[in-house]
VEXDREN-2710 file (C-alpha; in Angstrom, 1 decimal):
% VEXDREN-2710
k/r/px/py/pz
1/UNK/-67.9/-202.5/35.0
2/UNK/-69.3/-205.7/34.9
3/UNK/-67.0/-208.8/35.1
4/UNK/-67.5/-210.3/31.7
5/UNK/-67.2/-206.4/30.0
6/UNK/-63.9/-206.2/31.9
7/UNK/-61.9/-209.9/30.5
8/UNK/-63.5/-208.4/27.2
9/UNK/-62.3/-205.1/27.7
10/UNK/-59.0/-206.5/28.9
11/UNK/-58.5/-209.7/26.3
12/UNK/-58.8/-211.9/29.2
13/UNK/-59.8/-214.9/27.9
14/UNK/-59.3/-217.5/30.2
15/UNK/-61.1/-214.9/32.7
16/UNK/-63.8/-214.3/30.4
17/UNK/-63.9/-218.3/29.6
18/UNK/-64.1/-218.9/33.6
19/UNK/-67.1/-215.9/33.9
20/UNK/-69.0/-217.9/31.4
21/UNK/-68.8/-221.2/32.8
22/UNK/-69.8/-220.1/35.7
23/UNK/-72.5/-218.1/34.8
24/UNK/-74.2/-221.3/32.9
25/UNK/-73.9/-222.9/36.4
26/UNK/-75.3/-220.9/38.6
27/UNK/-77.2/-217.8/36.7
28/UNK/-80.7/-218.3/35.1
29/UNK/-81.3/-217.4/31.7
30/UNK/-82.8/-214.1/32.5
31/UNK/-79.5/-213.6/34.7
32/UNK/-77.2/-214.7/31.4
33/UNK/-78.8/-212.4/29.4
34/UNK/-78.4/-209.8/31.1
35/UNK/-75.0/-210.3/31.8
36/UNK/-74.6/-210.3/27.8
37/UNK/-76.4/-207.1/27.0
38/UNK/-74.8/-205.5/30.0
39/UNK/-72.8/-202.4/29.9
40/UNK/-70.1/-200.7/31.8
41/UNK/-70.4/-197.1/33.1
42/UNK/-69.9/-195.5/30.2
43/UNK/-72.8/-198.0/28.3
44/UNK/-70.5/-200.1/26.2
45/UNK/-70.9/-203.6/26.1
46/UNK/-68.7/-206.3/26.2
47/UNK/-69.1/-206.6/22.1
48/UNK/-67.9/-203.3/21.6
49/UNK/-65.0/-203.4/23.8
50/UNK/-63.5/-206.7/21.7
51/UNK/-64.1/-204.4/18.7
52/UNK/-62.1/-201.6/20.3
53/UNK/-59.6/-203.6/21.4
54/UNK/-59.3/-205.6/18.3
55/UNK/-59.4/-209.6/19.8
56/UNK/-61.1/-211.3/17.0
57/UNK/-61.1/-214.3/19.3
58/UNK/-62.7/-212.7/22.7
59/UNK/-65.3/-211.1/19.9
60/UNK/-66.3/-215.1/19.0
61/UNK/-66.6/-216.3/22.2
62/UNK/-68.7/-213.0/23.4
63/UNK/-70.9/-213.8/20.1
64/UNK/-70.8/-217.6/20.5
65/UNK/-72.2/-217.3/23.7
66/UNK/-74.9/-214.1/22.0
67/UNK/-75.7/-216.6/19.9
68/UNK/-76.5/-219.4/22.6
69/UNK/-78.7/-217.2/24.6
70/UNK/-80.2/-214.0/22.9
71/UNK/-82.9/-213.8/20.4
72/UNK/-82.2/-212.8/16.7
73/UNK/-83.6/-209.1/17.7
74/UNK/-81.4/-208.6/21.3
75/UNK/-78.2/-209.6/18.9
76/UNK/-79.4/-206.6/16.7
77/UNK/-80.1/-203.7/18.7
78/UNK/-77.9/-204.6/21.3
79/UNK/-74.9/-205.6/19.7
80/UNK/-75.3/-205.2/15.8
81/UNK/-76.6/-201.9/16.1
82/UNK/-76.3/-200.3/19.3
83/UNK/-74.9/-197.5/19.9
84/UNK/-72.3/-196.7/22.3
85/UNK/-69.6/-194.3/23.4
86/UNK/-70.4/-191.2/21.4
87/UNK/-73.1/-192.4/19.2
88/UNK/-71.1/-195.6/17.8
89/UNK/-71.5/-199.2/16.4
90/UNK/-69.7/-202.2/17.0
91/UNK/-68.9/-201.1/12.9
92/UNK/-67.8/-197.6/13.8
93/UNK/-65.3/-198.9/17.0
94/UNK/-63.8/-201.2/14.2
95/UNK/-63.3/-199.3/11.4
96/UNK/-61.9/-196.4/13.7
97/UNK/-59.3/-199.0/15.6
98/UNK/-58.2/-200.5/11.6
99/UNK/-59.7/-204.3/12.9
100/UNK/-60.6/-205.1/9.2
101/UNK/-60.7/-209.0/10.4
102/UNK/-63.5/-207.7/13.4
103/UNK/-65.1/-205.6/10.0
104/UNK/-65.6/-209.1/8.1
105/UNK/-67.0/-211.1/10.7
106/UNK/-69.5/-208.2/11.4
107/UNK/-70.2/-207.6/8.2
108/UNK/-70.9/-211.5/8.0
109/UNK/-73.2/-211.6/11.3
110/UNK/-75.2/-208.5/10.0
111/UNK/-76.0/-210.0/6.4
112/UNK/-77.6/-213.4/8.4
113/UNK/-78.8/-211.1/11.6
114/UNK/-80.6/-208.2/9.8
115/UNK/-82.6/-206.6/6.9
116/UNK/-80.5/-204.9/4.2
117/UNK/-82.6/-201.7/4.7
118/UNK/-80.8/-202.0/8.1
119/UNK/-77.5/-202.7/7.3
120/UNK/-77.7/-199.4/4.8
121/UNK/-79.5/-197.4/7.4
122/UNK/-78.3/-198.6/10.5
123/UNK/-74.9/-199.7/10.4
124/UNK/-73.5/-198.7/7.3
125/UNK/-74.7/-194.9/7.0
126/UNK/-75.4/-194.4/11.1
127/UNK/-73.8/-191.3/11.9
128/UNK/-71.9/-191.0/15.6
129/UNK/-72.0/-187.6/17.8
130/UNK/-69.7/-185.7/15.1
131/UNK/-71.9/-186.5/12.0
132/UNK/-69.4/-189.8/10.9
133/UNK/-70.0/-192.4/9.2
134/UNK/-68.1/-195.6/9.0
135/UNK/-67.2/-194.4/5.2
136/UNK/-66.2/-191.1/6.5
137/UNK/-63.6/-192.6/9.5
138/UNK/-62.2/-195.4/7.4
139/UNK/-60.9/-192.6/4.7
140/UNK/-58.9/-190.5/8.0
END
């Protein structure tokens, strides 16, 4: 697991805070990037694990940073809408942990980051490995 996926993974903020500053010293863009889209071995990234792990906070600074350095479309498929971890979004891993406060500011980023036929299609009715939708595990 990368080093920023694990102070996200493990609400490490002045970690994850200390990863960053020193990546914008000493990485390239290219290297930044890929530091943001990376994945751990399972192929979650470090969005998805604040959304798991329900740290509103770590999720802004992960996005802030998102936001600083990735195009519109690498914030879509690789955080909006990306799927991880048996088939789900950033929305699924929220609405599965209860993190309604992760659920707005998602809901937020995806009405300014992509097309209402996506947010239907893609995030909304996206279906993980056992046929789910969000709908579907915010009713168990």
């Amino acid at each position: 697991m990368a080093a920023w996926n694990l102070a996200a993974c493990q609400r490490k903020l002045d970690y994850l805070m200390k990863v960053q500053e020193l990546a914008e010293e000493k990485l390239t863009t290219k290297e930044i990037n890929k530091l943001l889209l990376g994945t751990d071995n399972e192929g979650i990234t470090a969005c998805h694990w604040t959304a798991w792990i329900w740290n509103l906070y770590v999720l802004l600074k992960v996005w802030e940073w998102a936001e600083k350095n990735l195009t519109k479309e690498e914030i879509k498929s690789y955080f909006l809408l990306a799927t991880v971890d048996e088939r789900r979004t950033v929305f699924h891993m929220a609405v599965k942990c209860g993190a309604l406060e992760i659920l707005q500011k998602v809901w937020k980023w995806a009405n300014e980051k992509i097309t209402t036929h996506d947010i239907k299609c893609k995030l909304l009715l996206a279906r993980d490995d056992e046929e789910r939708t969000v709908f579907h595990m915010a009713v168990k």
